[in-house]
N, C-alpha and C positions, 0 to 999 in steps of 0.2 A: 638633106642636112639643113636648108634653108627652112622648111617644115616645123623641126623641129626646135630650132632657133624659134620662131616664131610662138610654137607650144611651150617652151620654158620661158618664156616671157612671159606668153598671158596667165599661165599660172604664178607666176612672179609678181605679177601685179594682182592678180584675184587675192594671192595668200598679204602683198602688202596693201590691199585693203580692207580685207580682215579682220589684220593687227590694227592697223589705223582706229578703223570704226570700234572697235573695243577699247584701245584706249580714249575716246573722243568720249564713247559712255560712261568710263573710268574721270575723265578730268575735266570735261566742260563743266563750266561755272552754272550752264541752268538746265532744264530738262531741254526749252527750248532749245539751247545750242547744241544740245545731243542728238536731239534728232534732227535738226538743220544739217550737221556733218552726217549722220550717217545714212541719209537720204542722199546727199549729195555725192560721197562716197559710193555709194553704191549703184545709182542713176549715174554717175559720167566717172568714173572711175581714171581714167587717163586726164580728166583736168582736175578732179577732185585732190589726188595725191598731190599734185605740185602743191598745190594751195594748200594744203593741210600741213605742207612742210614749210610754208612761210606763215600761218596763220592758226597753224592747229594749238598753239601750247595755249592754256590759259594762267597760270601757274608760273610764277618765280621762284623755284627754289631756292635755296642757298644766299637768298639774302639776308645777311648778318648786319644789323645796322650800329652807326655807331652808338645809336641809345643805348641798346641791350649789351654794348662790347663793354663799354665805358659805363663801370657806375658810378663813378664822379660827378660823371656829368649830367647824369639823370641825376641823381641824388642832389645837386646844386641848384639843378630847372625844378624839383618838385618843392624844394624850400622855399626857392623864393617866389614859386609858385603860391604856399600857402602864403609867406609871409604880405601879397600883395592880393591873396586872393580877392573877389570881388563880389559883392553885393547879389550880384545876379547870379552865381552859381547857387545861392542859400535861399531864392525869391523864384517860387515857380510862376507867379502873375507878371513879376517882369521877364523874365525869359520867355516865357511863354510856354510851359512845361515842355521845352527842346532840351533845356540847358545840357542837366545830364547825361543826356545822351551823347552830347555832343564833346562832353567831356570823357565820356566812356571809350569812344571812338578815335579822339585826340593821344586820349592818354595822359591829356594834362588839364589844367582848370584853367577856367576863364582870369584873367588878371584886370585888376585895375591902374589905374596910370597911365592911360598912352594915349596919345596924341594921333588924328586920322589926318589924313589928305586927299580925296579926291582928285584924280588927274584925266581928263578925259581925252582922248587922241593923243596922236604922237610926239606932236611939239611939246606938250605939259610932259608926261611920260616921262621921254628922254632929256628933255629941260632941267626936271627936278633931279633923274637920276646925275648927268654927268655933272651937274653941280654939286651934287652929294660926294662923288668920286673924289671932284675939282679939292674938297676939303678934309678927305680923309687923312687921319695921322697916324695909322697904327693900321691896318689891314683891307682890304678889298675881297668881297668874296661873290661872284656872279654866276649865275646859273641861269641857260637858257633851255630853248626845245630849238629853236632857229637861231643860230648864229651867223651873220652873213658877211660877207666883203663887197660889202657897197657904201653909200656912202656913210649912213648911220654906223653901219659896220665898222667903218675907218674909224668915225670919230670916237666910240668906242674905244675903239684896241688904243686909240692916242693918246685918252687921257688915261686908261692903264697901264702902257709904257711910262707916260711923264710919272706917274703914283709908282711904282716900280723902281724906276731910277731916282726916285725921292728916298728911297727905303722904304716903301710898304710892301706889307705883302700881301700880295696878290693871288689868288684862286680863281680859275676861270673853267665852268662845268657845261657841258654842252654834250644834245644826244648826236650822236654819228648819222640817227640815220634823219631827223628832222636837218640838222647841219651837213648832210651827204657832198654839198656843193663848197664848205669851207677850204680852201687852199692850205697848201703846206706852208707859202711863204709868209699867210696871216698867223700863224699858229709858231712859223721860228721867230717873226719879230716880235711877240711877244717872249718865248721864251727869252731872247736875247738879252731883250731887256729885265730880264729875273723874274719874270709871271713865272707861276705854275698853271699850264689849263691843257685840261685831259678831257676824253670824251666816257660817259658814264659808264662804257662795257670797256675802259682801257685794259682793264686784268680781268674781271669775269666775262668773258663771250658767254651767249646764250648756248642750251643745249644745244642745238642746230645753227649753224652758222649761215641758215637761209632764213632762219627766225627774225621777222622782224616786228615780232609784237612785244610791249614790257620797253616802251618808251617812256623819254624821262621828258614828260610835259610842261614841268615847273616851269617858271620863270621868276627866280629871287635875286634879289641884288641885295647885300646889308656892308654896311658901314661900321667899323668899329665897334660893330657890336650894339649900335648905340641908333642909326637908321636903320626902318627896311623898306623893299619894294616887293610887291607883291600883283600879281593882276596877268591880263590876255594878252597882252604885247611883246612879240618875240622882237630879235634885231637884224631888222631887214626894210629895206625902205618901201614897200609895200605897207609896212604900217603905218609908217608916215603917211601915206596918202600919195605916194611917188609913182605906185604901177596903174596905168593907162586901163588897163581890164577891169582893176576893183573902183575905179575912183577912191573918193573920198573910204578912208578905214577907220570904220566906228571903235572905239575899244575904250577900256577901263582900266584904270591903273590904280595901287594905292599907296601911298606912303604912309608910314609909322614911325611912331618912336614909342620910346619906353617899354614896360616890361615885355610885352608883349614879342616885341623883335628876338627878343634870349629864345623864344617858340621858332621861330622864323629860322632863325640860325643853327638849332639843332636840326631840324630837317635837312638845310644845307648840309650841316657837317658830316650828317650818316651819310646821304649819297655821298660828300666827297670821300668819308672812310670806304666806303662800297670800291668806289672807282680804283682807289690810290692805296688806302692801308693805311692811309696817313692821321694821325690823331691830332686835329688841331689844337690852339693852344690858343684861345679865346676868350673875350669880355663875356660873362654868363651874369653880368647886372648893372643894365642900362638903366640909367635915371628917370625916376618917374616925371608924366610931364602934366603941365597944371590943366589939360584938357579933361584928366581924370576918367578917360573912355573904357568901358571895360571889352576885351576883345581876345581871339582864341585863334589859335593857329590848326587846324584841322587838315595832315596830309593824307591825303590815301593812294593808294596802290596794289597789283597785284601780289604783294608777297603778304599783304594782310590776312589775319585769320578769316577775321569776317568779311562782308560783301562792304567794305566803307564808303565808298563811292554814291551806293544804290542807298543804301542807308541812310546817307547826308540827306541828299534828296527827299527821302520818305519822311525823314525825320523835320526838315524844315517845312514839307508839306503838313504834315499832322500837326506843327507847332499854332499852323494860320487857324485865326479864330473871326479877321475879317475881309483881309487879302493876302495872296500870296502873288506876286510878279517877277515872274522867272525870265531873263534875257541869256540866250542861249544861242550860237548861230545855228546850231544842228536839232534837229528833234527828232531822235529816236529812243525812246525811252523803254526799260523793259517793263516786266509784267506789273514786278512790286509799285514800281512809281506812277506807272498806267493807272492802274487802280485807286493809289492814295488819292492822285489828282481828281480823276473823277466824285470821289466820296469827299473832298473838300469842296467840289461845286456843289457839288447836291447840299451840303450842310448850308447852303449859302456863302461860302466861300468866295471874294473876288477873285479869280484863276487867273492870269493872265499871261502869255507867252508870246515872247517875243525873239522873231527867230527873222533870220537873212534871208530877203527877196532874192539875192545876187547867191549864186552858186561858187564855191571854190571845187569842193568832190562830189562828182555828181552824182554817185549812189546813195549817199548820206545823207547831201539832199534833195533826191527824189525820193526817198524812202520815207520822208515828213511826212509825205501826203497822204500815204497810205493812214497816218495816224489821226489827221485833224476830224474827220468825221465823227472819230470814235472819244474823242474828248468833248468836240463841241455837243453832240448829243447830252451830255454830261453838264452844261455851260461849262465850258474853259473857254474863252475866248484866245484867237490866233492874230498875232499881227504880225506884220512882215513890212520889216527896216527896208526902205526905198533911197535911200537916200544914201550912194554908197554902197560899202561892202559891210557887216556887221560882225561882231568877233569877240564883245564883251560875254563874259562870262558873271552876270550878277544878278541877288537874288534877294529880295524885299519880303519880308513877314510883319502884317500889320502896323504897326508905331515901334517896334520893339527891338528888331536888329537887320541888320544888313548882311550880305557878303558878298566879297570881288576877289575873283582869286583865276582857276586856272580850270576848271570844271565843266566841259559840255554837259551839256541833257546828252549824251548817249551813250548806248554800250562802250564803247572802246575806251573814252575818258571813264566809266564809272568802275567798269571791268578791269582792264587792260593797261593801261597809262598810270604812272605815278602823275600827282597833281596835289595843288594846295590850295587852300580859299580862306583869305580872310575872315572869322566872324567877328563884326561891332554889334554889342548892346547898348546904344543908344538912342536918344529918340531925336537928338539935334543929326546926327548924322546919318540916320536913316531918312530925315526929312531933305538934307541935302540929295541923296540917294535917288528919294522920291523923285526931287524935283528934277534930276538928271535923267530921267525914266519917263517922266512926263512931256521934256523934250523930244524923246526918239519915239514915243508914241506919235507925236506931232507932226517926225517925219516917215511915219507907217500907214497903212492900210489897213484895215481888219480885214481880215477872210474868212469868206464865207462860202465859198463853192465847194460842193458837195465834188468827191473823186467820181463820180458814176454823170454828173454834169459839166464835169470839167471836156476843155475844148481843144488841150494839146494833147495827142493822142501819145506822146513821151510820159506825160504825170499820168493822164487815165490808167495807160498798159504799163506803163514801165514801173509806178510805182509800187501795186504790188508786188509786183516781183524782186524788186530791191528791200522790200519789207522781209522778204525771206532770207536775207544775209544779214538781217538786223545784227544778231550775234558776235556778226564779223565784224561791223565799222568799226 
């Protein structure tokens, strides 16, 4: 009896890896990930299957956003879209022939009138934002990937209760599984106080309820409609510079105003439609400001048709005509952006990538190294933030434009993760950019050791082998 217990299992699992490995060749996003599972799949079968059920889906189905629900609201974002459009959408030399692409990918055109802010670390970050709270008159609406109950956490949730009890109203969005550790008692005193805040899968659970890919990355805060915040900073006092492990937490933040934030705020409101059902009832025409910046709100995510994430990427890369500097803490990039980068060195292209010395996930980053060979042979040049933990997500093209938003260099942000990233076309605030980039090169290293001369025998061996779960991070 016990025999054949044993023989109806193993075929149980042979026939459910199978099915697996066929649908992996059906829905992986690249060939690479196809055969990365069905290798794996097949070579260790009793740990492939777990993992394939917490990690196999690439693919969000069934998200209905509020863009596409609501044609009000898109019909109102694309008027006054045209009505404020901007110089640089109609100027391929000032774009830098990106533009429309990026407007392809968006869905929406680039605007003029809005005012940038620069915030670097935590204290500027949450300075600006809980002051922006500290004055709202009419709504609140937040969105995180980390929400935490510590101390930043606290002050948070306090000046959302006092806006709350003032009569605003309040929206607070946060994923489950980056917020895993948020309490119930953080979440009823808000409610208490009249917030609404859900976490992004509160009504749609993933197919698999071991699924935990199709994270909700963002991190938006907007105001009345009228501020936004956008940038790498969750809320937890690690980004402050509070945990003993990372020290000092490098990050980028940005503030906005004018048209641009109505881009900002529709992203919000489809994940909150997604989460809740709920149609909010919002300011869709923030006042222009005399900064006059033109700038684009670009989300992407797995329920996209196309690959927008990888796209972005390719797309800012092919825009450089004399540097491209990409600050990234992770570097795993797939094939398409692999390639662009290299073919921008070679044009003469300044490449430059700047990624975190200090580890948070160790696969993700051991798995960099397997790549820097294969770029710097190309000249990309690699530096690596010493100074601290690293964690900005921003990216310089020539004189022309900026972005800071939410977007690693690697698979799982480009793939996997819903994410947003500021684009500014201008050349006063790419030069501010610059010069913030030229600070953390300051406090980096260049690297230059070769994976076949390197001295820890962890990067040597480990790292290709984490190159082969690239697909996964």
């Amino acid at each position: 009896m016990e025999h054949l217990i044993i023989t109806v299992a193993v075929i149980a699992v042979q026939a459910a890896t199978i099915a697996a490995a066929i649908r992996a060749t059906r829905t992986a996003r690249t060939p690479q990930g196809a055969v990365g599972w069905v290798v794996f799949l097949f070579s260790a079968p009793f740990i492939a299957l777990p993992v394939y059920l917490f990690l196999g889906h690439s693919r969000f189905p069934g998200y209905v956003t509020a863009r596409r629900s609501s044609h009000r609201v898109i019909r109102a974002i694309k008027d006054f879209g045209r009505e404020h459009r901007a110089r640089v959408s109609d100027d391929a030399d000032a774009g830098g022939g990106g533009v429309k692409a990026f407007e392809n990918l968006a869905e929406m055109t680039v605007v003029s009138g809005n005012a940038t802010r620069l915030l670097v670390d935590g204290d500027a970050t949450f300075g600006a934002i809980l002051e922006a709270i500290g004055n709202a008159r009419s709504y609140v609406l937040i969105q995180f990937y980390i929400l935490r109950d510590d101390a930043i956490g606290q002050d948070l949730k306090n000046a959302l209760v006092e806006r709350a009890r003032a009569g605003c109203r309040v929206r607070v969005l946060y994923d489950s599984i980056g917020s895993h550790g948020l309490g119930e008692d953080y979440i009823r005193e808000l409610r208490e106080a009249g917030a609404h805040i859900e976490n992004f899968h509160s009504i749609h659970q993933p197919h698999s309820r071991l699924q935990i890919n199709f994270r909700n990355h963002r991190k938006i805060v907007v105001i009345d409609g009228e501020v936004g915040f956008v940038g790498g900073l969750n809320v937890g006092d690690e980004y402050m510079g509070r945990d003993r492990r990372f020290g000092r937490w490098r990050d980028t933040h940005l503030r906005l105003a004018g048209p641009v934030v109505a881009q900002l705020q529709l992203i919000f409101a489809e994940d909150w439609h997604w989460a809740t059902e709920e149609r909010l009832e919002l300011n869709w025409n923030p006042a222009r400001q005399t900064d006059d910046r033109d700038a684009l709100i670009l989300a992407t995510g797995p329920a996209d048709v196309l690959e927008t994430g990888s796209l972005y990427f390719c797309n800012v890369i092919n825009a450089a005509t004399e540097r491209v500097w990409i600050a990234s803490p992770y570097f795993v990039p797939d094939t398409d952006i692999l390639r662009t980068m290299q073919l921008a060195a070679l044009r003469g292209v300044d490449v430059r990538i700047l990624v975190a010395d200090k580890r948070d996930h160790l696969f993700v980053w051991l798995a960099a190294f397997a790549y820097f060979d294969e770029v710097r042979d190309a000249g990309v040049r690699i530096w690596r933030y010493a100074d601290g933990f690293m964690h900005q997500k921003v990216v310089v093209v020539d004189d022309r434009f900026a972005s800071v938003g939410t977007v690693n260099l690697d698979n799982r942000s480009c793939r996997l993760n819903f994410e947003a990233t500021a684009i500014v076309f201008d050349r006063e605030f790419v030069g501010e950019v610059v010069g913030m980039l030229e600070a953390d090169f300051a406090q980096s290293h260049l690297y230059e050791t070769r994976l076949n001369d390197q001295p820890s025998l962890l990067k040597k061996y480990g790292a290709p082998l984490a190159r082969l779960t690239a697909p996964l991070l």
